[in-house]
N, C-alpha and C positions, 0 to 999 in steps of 0.2 A: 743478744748473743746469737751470732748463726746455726749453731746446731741446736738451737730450740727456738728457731724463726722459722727455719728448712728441715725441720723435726720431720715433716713426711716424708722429704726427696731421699735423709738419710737409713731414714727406717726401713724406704724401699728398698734404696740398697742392700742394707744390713739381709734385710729379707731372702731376694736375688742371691746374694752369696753361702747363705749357709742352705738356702733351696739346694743349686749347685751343688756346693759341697757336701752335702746330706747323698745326692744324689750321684758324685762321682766316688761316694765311698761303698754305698748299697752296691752300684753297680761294678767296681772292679776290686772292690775288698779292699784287705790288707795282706802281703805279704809275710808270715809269719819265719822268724828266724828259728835255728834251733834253741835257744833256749823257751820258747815255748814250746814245737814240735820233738824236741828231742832229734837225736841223730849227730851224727861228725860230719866237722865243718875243717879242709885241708885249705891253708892257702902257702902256692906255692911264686916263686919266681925266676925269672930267666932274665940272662944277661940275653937271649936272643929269642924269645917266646915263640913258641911253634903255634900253628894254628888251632882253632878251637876243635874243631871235626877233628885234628888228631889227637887231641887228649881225648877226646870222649871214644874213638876208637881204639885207642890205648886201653881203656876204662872197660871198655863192653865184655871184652873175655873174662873179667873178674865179676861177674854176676851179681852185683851189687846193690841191687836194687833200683829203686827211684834216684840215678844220677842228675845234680844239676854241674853246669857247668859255667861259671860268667867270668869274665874278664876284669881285672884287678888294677891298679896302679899302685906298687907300693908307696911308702917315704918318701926314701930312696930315688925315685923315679922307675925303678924299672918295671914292667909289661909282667903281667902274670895271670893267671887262673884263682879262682876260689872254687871249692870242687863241694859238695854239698853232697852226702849218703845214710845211709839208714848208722845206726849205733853199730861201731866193725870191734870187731876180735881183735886179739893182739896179730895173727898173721894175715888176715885180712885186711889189716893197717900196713905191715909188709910190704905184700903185694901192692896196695896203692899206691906206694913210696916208688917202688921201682918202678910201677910203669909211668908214672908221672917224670921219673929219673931220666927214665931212658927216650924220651921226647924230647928237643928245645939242645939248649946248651944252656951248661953249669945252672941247675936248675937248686934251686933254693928253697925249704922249705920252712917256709919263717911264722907259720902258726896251725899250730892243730887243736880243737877244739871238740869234746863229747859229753853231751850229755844223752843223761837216756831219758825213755818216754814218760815215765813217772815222776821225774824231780822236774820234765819240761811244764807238765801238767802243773804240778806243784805252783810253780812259778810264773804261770798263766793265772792260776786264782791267786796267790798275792796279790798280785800287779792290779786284778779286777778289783781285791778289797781294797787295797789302798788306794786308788781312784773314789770308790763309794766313800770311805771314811773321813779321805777330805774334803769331800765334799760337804759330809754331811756336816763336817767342824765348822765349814764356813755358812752355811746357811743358818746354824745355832748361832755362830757369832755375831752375825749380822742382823739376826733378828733382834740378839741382847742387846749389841751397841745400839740399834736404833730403837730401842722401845723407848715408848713415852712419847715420842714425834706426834703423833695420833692429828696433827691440821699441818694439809688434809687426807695426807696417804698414812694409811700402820705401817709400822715395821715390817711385818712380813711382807708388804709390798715389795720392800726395797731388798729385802732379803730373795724373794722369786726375779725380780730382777736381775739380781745379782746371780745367780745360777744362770738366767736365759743366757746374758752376757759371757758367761765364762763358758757354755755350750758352744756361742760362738767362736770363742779365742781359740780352743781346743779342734772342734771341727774344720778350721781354716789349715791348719797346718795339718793333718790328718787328712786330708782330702789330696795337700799334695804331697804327702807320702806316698797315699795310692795312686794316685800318677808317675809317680818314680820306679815304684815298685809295676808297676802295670809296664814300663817302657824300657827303663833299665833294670830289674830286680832289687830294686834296692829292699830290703827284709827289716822289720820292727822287730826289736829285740828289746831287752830289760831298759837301754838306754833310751829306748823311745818313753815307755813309762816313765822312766824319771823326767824328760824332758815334758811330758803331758803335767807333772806332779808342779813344775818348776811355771810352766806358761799359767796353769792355775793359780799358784801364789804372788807370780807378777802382778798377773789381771787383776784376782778380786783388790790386791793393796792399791793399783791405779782407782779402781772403781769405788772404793773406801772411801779411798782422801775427796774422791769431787760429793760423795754423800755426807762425808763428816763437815767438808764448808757448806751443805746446803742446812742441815743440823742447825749449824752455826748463824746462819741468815734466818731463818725460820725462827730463831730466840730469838734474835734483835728485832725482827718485822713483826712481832705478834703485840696485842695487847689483853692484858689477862682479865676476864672477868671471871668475879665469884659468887656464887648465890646460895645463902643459906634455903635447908628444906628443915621442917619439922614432921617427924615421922607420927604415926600411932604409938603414944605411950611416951610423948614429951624428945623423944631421941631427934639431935640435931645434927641435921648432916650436911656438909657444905661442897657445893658445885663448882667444879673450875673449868671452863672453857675458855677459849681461845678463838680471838678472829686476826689474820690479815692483815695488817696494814698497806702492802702491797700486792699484788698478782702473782698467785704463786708460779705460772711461770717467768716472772721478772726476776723474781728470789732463786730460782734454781739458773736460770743465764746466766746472773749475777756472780754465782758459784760455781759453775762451769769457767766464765772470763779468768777469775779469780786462781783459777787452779790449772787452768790449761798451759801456760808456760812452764810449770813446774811437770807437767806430766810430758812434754816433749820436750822439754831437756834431758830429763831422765832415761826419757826413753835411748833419744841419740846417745848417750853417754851408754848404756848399755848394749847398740846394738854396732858404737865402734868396737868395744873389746870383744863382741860375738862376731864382728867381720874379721877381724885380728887372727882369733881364734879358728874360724873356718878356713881362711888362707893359710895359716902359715901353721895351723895342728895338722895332730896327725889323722891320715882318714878315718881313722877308727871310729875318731868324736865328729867328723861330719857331719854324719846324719841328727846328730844331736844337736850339734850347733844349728843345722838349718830350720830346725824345729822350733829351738829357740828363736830362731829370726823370723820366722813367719809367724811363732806368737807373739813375740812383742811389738810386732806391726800391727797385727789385727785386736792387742789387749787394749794398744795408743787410741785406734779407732775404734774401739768399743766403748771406750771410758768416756770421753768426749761426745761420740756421736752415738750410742748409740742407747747406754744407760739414764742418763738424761733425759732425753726426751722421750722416753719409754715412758718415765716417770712422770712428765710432765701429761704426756698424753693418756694414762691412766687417771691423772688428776683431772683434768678437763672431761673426759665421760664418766668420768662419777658424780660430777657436779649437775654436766646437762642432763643425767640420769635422777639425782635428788629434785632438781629443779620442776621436770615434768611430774614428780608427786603432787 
């Protein structure tokens, strides 16, 4: 199988991109929307949208704090504003009505939005626990499904794996967040979370199924032996080991070949109804959808190229590592 032939070209890569991406998120963050930050969010539109510099000079005599200002395209099609400020009053809301009114022609205002800083907070730690807690579900799981594997990787092997893997699914699409958000402002809100929640359960099920046929190859390829012991005091206890019949990376290629068709079908079948969806929904879910389509790019080439031969190359220096004993 080529991704455990070319197991080091891939891993470089693998390497190379979450380097990168590790690195173009340290350095231009994330974007955070108001339901983290808290504050109101106006978005307005125009049959003939006036320039940006004059809503925000519109904006400035009402003392409003930290204004931002970005450019919108509704539904609809038409040209608008998203206008971003601290948490306003009810005449404060007013005033930003009319002077947004009185800019542009037949101006529209088709969403307003406020949360305040304390339920923003609020919903910043959910978001963080439910991140931690799934995770933590799927490293317990994968530990359980695969206990008892033990020739010649544990469980927990394949379970640390399985977390490194899903780091990467997550950081790919997270990285060009913050290049969205660094170039256009694009902002991570609750909808980003669910889409991290969603690339997670993708990933580890691809990465499941290619360990659950290795599972599988690994009972057919072994041969059992057993050896009784007699302890101190007549107690008989019996040994069961296992050897190989093949080269364990034969048996994990094998299981990679085996399951790779099913994992990019699936994938294409998923990420036509996610282009579907980004085309022709509405912007709202864009950012979500795009999320999804850059995790299920990089979950397709995690599972195949990148879990595998992790695993395979774990298994080879633990053996030249026993061997030199």
């Amino acid at each position: 199988m080529f991704a455990i032939t070319y197991r080091k070209i891939f891993l470089a890569i693998a390497t190379v991109v979450m380097a990168g991406s590790a690195l173009i998120v340290l350095t231009l963050g994330l974007k955070p929307g108001i339901d983290f930050t808290g504050g109101s969010l106006t978005e307005v539109v125009y049959t003939e949208a006036p320039a940006q510099s004059a809503i925000e000079e519109g904006l400035a005599p009402l003392e409003l704090g930290g204004i931002s200002v970005r450019e919108t395209i509704a539904d609809d099609g038409r040209a608008g504003y998203i206008i971003r400020t601290r948490d306003l009053t009810d005449d404060e809301r007013t005033s930003l009505d009319e002077s947004i009114s009185s800019v542009g022609s037949e101006a529209d205002i088709i969403r307003y939005t406020s949360i305040g800083p304390v339920i923003g907070q609020e919903l910043k730690d959910k978001a963080g626990w439910a991140v931690f807690g799934v995770v933590s579900i799927i490293v317990l799981y994968v530990a359980f499904a695969f206990a008892g594997i033990g020739t010649p990787v544990s469980s927990w092997v394949y379970g640390m794996i399985t977390i490194l893997v899903l780091v990467h699914d997550v950081l790919v699409p997270t990285a060009v967040m913050s290049l969205l958000g660094y170039f256009i402002g694009t902002e991570v809100d609750v909808l980003f979370v669910m889409a991290v929640l969603a690339v997670l359960g993708y990933s580890v099920n691809d990465t499941i199924v290619v360990f659950d046929r290795v599972r599988e190859n690994l009972k057919l390829n072994r041969t059992e032996h057993r050896k009784k012991h007699t302890e101190p005091g007549g107690l008989v206890r019996e040994e069961v080991t296992y050897t190989l019949t093949k080269p364990y990376d034969e048996i994990v290629g094998s299981a990679v070949s085996e399951t790779m068709a099913r994992s990019i079908n699936t994938s294409l079948t998923t990420l036509l109804a996610l282009l579907a969806l980004y085309f022709f929904g509405g912007a709202t879910t864009q950012t979500f959808t795009l999320m999804l389509l850059v995790g299920v790019i990089a979950g397709t080439y995690s599972s195949i190229c990148i879990a595998s031969p992790l695993v395979v190359t774990y298994a080879l220096r633990k053996a030249a590592v026993e061997k030199k004993k």
